[in-house]
N, C-alpha and C positions, 0 to 999 in steps of 0.2 A: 504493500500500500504506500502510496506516494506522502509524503508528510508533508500535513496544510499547518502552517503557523495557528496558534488560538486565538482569534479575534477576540478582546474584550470589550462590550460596549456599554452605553450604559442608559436609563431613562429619565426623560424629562417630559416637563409639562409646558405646553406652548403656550403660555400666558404671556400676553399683547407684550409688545417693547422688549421683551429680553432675549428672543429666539438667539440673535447677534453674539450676545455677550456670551448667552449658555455655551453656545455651538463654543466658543472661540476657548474658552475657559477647560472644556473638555479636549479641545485638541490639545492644549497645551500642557492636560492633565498627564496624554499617552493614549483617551481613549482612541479606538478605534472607530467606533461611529456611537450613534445616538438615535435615539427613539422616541416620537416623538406621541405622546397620549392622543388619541381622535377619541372625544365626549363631548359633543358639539353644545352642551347643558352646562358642564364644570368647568371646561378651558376653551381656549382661543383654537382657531384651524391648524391644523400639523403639517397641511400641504403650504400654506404664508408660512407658517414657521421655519419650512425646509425651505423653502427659496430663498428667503431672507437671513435665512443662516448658512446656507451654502457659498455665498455671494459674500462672506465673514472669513471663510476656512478655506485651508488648500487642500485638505487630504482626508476629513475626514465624513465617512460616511453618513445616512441617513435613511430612516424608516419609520414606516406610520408603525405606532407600538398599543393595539393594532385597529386598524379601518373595521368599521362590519360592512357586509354586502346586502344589507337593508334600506340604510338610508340613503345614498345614493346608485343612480340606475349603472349596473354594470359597465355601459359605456362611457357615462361619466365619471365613472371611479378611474375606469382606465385612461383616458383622456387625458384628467387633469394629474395621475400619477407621471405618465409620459413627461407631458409638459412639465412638470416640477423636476424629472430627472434630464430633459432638458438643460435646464435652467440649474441647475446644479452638476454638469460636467458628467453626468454618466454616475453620480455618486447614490443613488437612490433608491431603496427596497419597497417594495409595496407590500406593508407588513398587514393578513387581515386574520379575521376572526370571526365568531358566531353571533359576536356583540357580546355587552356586558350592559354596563350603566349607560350607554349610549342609546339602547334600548329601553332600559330601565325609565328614564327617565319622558322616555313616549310613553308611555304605559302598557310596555311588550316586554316579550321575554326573549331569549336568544333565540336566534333563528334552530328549525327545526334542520337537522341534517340535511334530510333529504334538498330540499330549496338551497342550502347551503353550496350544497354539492352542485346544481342545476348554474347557480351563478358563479361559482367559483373555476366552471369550467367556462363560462360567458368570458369574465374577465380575462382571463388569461385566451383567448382566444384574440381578442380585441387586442388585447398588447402585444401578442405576436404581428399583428397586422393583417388577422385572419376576417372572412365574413363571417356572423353570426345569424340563422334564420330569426329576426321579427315579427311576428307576426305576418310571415311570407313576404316580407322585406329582405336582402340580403344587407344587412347594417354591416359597415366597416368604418372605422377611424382613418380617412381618407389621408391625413395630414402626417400618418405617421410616417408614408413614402419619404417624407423631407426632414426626416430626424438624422440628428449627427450621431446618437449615440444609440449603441445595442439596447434590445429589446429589457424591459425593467422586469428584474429577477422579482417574482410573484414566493410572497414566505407567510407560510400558513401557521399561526399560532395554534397549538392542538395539544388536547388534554385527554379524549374519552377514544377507546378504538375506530368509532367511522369515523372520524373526523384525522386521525391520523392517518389512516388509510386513505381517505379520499385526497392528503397531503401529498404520501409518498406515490401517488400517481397522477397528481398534477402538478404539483408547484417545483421549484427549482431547489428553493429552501423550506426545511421543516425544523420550527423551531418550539419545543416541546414545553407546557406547562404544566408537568407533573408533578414538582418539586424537585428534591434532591436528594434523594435515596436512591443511590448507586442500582440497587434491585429494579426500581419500580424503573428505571432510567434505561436500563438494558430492557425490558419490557417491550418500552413502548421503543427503542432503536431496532430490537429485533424485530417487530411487527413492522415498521417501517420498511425496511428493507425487506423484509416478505414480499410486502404490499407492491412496493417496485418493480419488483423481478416479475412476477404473477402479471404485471402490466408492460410487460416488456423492457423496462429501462433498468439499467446499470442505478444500483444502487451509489454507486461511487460516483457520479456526475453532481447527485444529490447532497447539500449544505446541510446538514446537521447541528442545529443551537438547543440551548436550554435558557428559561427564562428561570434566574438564580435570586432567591433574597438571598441580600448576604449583610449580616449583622459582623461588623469585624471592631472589636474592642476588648483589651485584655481582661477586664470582667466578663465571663460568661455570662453574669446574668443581664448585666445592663445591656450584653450583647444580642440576648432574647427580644426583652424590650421595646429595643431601636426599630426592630422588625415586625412585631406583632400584628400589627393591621396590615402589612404585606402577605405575611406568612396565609394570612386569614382569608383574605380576597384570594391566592392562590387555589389555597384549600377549597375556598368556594367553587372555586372554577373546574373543580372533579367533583361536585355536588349539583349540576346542574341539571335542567330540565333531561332526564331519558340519560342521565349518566348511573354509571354500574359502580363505579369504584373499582373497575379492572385495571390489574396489575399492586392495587393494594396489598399489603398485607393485613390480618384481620385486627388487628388494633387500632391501625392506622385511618381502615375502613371507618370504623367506628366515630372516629373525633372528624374527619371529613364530612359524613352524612349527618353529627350536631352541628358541625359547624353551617352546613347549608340550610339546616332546619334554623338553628337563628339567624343567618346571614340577613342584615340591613342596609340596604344599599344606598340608604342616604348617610349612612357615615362609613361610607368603601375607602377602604387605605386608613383609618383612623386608627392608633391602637389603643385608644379606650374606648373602641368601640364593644359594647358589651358581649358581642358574638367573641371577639376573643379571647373569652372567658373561657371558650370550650376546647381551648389549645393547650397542652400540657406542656410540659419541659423535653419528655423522651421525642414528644411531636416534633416538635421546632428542632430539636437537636438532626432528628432524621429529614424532615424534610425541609428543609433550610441549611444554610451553612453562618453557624454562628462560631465566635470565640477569638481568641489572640491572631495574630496577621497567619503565624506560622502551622497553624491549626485550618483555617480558610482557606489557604493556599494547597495544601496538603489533600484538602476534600475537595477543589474545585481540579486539583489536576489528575488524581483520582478519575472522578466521572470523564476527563478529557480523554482520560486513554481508556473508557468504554466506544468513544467513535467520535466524538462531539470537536465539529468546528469552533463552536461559536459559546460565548454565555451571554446574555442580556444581563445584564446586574440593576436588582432594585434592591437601594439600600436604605436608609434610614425613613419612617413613613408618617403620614401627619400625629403630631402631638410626642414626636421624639425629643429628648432632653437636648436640650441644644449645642452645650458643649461636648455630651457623646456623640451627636450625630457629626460633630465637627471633627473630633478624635476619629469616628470611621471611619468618614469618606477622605480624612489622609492619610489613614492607612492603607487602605485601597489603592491610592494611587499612588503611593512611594514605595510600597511593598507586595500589594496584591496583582497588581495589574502585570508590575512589569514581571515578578515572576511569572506570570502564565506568560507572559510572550518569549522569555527564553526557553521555557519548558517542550518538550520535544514529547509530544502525546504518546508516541508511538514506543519511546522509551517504556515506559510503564503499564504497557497494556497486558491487564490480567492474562493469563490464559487460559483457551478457549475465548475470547471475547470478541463480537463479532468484527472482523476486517473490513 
């Protein structure tokens, strides 16, 4: 297997006037790219944010973290993804999902797979610069003929098995939100790559991420803490509408399905919000990566040599103590970051673990 460096990236919120600064502060940090929230309810647009942040930076990446394919019509998600990577030199992911709080807040719930599936293959059809039957229309994004830069790599956020499956047989990248339990993480990379093959394509063409909390502070516990309303909305996201909690273990099952049974999504990402009340310590320790620099770095490169490109990192979450959350995130980037980028995945790959 050929060794792909570990991109590290990290997430932000598009809120009006800083897209610039964010963007510029994280290159400088080492991230790799940045992610940017689409909740057209809580923050500003992700596609302004990536233009106007891209037009800031020379090198570093970008991605909706992530779109759903509800509120906007598959050709217009594709359209204006195109146009924003465009306009940002070819640096541009179209990161999407089933929705969360973006739905939420119309008063719907995640899209149903199936339709998922239906648009997910729309969209990527449209950014190849394919036609799509409309209503016995042959619709195509005409303008794409006059693009300077390749086709925008399509990365499916995916937590329950169709939704990974319908990933590793359409998208380019598949970027997992399971947590971080090495177990449940070969899981869903083994299923992935099934799913590939089974549809004709080379598993190995396919971008492989995980979307990581990472709590990094040498108290464990205030390390918990920082992340709880991360850890919790994760959680939630394998509790949702027709999810099984496969690839769980049965302990683990358990505090997912309370966590979704209180989940509030008017306090998503908060960590007094009360639902994460029903997160234990053994939880967060397994499915998160909390603790000292040398400890986080150790579990993130771990999971890197099960197969994994890429990690999203979301770290400290609203109503974190200020000075730890300030302690994290520069540990992360003096200590966590750049060790994954020296680290050589392939070095430490369990054996038997899939290639």
């Amino acid at each position: 297997m050929q060794h792909r460096a570990v991109e590290m990236w990290t997430t932000r919120t598009p809120e009006a006037g800083t897209a610039e600064h964010q963007a510029q502060r994280a290159e400088q940090a080492g991230w790799d790219g940045v992610t940017f929230t689409d909740s057209q309810n809580l923050v500003g647009d992700p596609f302004v944010a990536v233009a106007l942040a891209a037009r800031a930076t020379d090198r570093l990446r970008f991605a909706t973290g992530v779109a759903n394919l509800f509120t906007r019509h598959p050709a217009q998600l594709a359209s204006v993804a195109a146009t924003v990577n465009e306009e940002a030199g070819g640096r541009f992911v179209l990161g999407v999902g089933r929705g969360d709080t973006a739905l939420f807040h119309l008063g719907r719930k995640p899209m149903p797979v199936a339709p998922f599936g239906r648009r997910l293959a729309e969209v990527q059809a449209y950014l190849a610069g394919e036609s799509v039957d409309q209503r016995g229309h042959a619709s195509r994004i005409q303008w794409l003929d006059r693009a300077r830069h390749p086709k925008v790599p399509l990365d499916v956020a995916a937590s329950g098995p169709k939704v990974i499956a319908l990933a590793a047989r359409t998208a380019e990248r598949v970027t997992f939100a399971v947590g971080a339990d090495p177990e449940r993480l070969a899981w869903a990379l083994g299923l992935a790559r099934t799913e590939a093959e089974a549809a004709g394509r080379d598993p190995e063409a396919i971008s492989f991420g995980a979307y990581v909390n990472v709590g990094c502070h040498p108290d464990l516990a205030t390390a918990r803490s920082l992340i709880a309303g991360g850890v919790a909305a994760f959680a939630h996201f394998s509790a949702m509408p027709g999810s099984t909690g496969a690839g769980l273990g049965a302990a683990d099952r358990a505090v997912v399905a309370e966590v979704g049974r209180r989940y509030d999504s008017t306090v998503h990402l908060r960590n007094a919000a009360p639902h994460t009340g029903a997160l234990d310590d053994a939880f967060v320790d397994r499915f998160a990566v909390v603790g000292p620099p040398e400890r986080c770095v150790a579990r993130l490169q771990a999971l890197a040599a099960l197969g994994l490109d890429r990690f999203v990192v979301t770290g400290p979450t609203f109503g974190a103590d200020r000075a730890a959350a300030r302690t994290a995130g520069r540990l992360v980037v003096t200590e966590v970051v750049p060790a994954l980028h020296d680290h050589d995945p392939t070095s430490a790959r369990p054996e038997g673990a899939p290639v």
